[in-house]
C-alpha positions in Angstrom: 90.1 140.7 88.6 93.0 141.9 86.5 93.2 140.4 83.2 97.0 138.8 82.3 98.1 139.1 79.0 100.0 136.0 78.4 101.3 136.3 74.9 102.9 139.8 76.3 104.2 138.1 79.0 106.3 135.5 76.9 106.6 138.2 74.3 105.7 136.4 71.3 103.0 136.9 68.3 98.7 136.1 69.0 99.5 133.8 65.9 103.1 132.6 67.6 103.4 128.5 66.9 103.7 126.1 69.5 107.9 125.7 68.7 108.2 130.0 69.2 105.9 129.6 72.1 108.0 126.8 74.1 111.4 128.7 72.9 110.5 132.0 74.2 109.6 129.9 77.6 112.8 128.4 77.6 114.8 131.6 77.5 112.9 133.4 80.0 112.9 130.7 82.3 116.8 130.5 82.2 117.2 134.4 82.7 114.4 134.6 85.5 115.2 131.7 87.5 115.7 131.7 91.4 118.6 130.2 91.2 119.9 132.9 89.2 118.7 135.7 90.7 118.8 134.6 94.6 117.1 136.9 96.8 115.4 139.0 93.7 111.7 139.2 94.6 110.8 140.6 91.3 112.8 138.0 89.1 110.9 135.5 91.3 107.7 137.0 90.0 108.7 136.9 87.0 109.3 133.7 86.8 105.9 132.6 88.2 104.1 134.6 85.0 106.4 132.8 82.3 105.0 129.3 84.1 101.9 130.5 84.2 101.9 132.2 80.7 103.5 128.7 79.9 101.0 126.5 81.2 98.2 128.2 79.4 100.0 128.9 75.8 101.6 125.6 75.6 98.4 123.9 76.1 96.2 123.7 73.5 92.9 123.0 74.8 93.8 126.1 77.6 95.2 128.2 74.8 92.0 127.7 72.5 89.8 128.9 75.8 92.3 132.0 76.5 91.9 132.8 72.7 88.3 133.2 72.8 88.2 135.0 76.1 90.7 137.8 75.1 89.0 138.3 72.3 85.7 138.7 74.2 87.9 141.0 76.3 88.8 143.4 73.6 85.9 143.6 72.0 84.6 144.8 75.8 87.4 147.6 75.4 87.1 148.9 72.0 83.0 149.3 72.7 84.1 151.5 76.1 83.1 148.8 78.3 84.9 149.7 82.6 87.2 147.1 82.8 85.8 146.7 86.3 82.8 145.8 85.3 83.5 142.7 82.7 81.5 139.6 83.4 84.0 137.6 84.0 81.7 134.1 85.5 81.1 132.9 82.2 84.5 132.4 81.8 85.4 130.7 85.3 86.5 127.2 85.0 83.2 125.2 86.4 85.4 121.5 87.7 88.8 122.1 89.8 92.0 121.1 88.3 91.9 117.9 85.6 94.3 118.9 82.9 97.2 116.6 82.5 100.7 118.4 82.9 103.4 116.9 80.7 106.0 115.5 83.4 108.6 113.8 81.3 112.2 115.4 81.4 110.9 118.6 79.8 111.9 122.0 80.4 109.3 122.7 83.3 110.9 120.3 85.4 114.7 121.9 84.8 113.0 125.3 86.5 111.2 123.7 89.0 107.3 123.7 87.5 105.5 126.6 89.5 102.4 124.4 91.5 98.8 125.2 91.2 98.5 126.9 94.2 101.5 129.6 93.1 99.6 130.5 90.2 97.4 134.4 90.0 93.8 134.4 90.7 93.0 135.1 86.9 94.6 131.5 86.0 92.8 129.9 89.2 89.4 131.4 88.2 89.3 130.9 84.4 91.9 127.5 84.6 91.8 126.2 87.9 87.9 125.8 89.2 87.9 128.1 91.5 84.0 128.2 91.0 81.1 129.5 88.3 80.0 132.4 90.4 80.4 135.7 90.9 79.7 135.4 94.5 82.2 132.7 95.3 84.8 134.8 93.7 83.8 137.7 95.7 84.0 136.2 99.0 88.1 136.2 98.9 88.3 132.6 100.2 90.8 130.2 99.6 89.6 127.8 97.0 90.8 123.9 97.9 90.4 122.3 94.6 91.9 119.4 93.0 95.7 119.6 91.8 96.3 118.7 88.3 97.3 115.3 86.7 100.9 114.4 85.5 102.1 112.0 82.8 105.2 110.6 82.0 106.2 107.4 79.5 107.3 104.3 81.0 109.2 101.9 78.1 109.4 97.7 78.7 111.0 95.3 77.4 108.3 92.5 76.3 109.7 90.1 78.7 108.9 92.9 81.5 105.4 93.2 80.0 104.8 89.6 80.0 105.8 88.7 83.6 104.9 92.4 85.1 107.5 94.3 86.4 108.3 96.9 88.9 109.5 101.2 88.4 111.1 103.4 90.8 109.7 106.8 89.8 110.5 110.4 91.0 107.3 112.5 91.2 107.2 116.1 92.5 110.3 115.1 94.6 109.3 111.7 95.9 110.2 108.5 95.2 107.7 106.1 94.3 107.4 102.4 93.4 105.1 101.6 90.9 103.9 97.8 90.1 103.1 96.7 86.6 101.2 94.1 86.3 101.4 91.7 83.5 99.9 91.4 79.9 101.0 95.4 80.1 100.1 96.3 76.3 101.4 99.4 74.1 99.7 102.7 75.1 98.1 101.0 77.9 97.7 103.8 81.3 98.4 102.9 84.7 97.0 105.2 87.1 98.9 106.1 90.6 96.1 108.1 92.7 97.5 111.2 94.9 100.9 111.1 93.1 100.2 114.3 90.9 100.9 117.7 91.8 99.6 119.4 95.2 96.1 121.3 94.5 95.5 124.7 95.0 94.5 125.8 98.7 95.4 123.1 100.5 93.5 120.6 98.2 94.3 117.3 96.9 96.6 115.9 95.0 96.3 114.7 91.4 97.1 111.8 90.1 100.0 110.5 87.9 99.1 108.6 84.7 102.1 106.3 83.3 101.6 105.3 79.9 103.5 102.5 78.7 105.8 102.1 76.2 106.9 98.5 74.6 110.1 97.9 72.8 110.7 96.2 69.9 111.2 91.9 70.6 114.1 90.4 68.0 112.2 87.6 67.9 108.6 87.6 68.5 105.9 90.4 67.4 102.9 91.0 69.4 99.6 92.2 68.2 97.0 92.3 71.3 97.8 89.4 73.2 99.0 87.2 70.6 102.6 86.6 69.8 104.1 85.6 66.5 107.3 84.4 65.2 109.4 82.9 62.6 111.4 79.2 63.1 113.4 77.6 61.0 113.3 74.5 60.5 115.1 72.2 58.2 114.0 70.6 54.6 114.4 66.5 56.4 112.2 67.4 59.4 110.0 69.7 57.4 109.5 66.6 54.6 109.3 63.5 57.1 107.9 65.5 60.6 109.3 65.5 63.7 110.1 68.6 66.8 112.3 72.1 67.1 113.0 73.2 70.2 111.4 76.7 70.6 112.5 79.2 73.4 109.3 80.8 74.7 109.3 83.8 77.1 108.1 81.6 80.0 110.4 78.3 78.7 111.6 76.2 76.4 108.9 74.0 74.5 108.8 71.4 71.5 107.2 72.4 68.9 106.1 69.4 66.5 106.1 69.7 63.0 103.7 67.2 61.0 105.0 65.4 58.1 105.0 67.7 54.0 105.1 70.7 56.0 105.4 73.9 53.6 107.5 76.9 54.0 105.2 79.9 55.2 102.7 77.4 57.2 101.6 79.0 60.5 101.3 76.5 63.6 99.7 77.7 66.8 100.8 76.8 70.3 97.4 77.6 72.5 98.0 79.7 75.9 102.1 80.2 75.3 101.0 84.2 74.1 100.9 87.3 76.4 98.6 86.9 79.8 95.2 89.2 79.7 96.4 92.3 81.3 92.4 92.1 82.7 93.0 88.5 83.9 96.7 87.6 83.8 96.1 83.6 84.1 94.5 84.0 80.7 96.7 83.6 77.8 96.5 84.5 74.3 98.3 81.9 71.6 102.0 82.0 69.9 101.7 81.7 66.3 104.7 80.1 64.4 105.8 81.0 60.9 107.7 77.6 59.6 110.5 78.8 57.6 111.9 75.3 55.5 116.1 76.3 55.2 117.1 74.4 52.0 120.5 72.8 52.2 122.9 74.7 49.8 125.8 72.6 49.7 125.6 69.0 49.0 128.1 66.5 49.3 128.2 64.2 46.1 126.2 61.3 48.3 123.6 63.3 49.5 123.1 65.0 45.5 123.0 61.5 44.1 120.5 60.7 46.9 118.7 63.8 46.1 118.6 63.2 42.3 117.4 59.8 42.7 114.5 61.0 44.8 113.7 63.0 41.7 113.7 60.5 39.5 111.5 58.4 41.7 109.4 61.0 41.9 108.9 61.5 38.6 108.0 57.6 37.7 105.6 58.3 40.4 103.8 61.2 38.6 103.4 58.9 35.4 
């Protein structure tokens, strides 16, 4: 098996950073393309090393593992080792396929991502699973292993997350509809089985991971499945009681305010929360912040009012 140098390849540093390594991509991609070169065998080639020299360097779990073989590979050179007779099986990749592939507008899908099963036996063996033998890599078979995951970001609004919503996705050319249910929280996963990329040799599909994304709410904060938020409400109904009307995101309710009230007092409304993405007819609680708003311009009735309440007060305190 012939060894691929994949820093050579992209033509960038051992000690190249992950910003070098995914600009030299970018530029070699553009100048290699297909659809650039149409009809040009070896600019196709080409371009199938700069994916696969870009699916191992811009990875850094399968860069770290490439590191430490080529290494190991030199060291076998500079001590005179035949290069046809490097033991390669402890470096072949022991489970097929199972590394997420980054499928969220980036440059890979611009060039059209090369598939596992258009990638060289050296990335198959030591990436790909193609077994932990040297006996299965002998045989020259076809190896039908797993294709690899993808993941892309899905954003909601929180009223989507609360009643579950619905995404029309495309995914290695197909259009998929994707249900999400509700109680959906921040970094959550939703998993889509067979919707990844094709596996090498005829093999299964992987499947595509959706991790969701929740924007910002106006008006109410969420931490888990509680919800929180601030109402105002004014000094009268604060001092003497009585009910604000509070727009919920399944309704309107009335939320009662008991008599002395103090600014900064949290109420809590049981069950009007987010549903339990685990069991949606379970509902966390909505907390409310009472914010008293203090009149600030007084008619002369309502200051004489105002000022005899003081004084009333005041004979009270004696």
């Amino acid at each position: 098996m012939e060894y691929k140098d994949y820093y050579s390849i992209l033509g960038v540093d051992r000690n190249a950073s992950e910003h070098e390594i995914k600009r030299a991509y970018r530029r070699l991609a553009r100048q290699f393309h297909p659809d650039v070169n149409p009809g040009n065998k070896q600019a196709e080639e080409r371009f199938k090393e700069i994916n696969e020299a870009y699916e191992v360097l811009g990875d850094p779990v399968k860069r770290e593992k490439y590191d430490c073989l080529g290494a190991s590979w030199q060291q076998w050179q500079r001590m005179g080792g035949d290069p046809g007779r490097f033991d390669w099986t402890q470096w072949f990749s022991t489970a097929p396929g199972g590394a997420y592939v980054q499928w969220n507008g980036d440059i890979s899908d611009l060039f059209g991502h090369s598939g596992a099963g258009l990638f060289s036996e050296f990335f198959r063996a030591i990436f790909g699973g193609m077994g932990n033998t040297r006996q299965s890599y002998n045989t020259g078979r076809a190896y039908a292993g797993r294709g690899q995951d993808a993941e892309t970001t899905v954003e909601l609004t929180l009223e989507e997350a609360f009643h579950g919503t619905t995404r029309t996705l495309q995914s290695n050319g197909r259009r998929i509809r994707v249900k999400i249910p509700p109680g959906a929280r921040e970094g959550a996963k939703v998993r889509i089985a067979g919707m990844g990329y094709p596996g090498p040799g005829g093999g299964a599909r992987g499947d595509l991971y959706l991790h969701i994304r929740i924007k910002p709410h106006p008006f109410f904060r969420r931490e888990q499945d509680e919800l929180y938020c601030d109402v105002k409400v004014d000094l009268y109904t604060a001092v003497l009681g009585g009910q604000v009307r509070l727009v919920t995101l399944d309704g309107e309710v009335m939320l009662k305010i008991p008599p002395g009230t103090s600014s900064g007092t949290t109420l809590r409304l049981r069950g009007k929360g987010m549903p339990d993405p685990h069991d949606p007819a379970r509902r966390g609680d909505l907390m409310a912040t009472v914010l008293v708003q203090v009149p600030d311009r007084l008619t002369a009735r309502e200051r004489a009012l105002f000022e005899e309440l003081a004084r009333l007060r005041e004979r009270k305190s004696w």
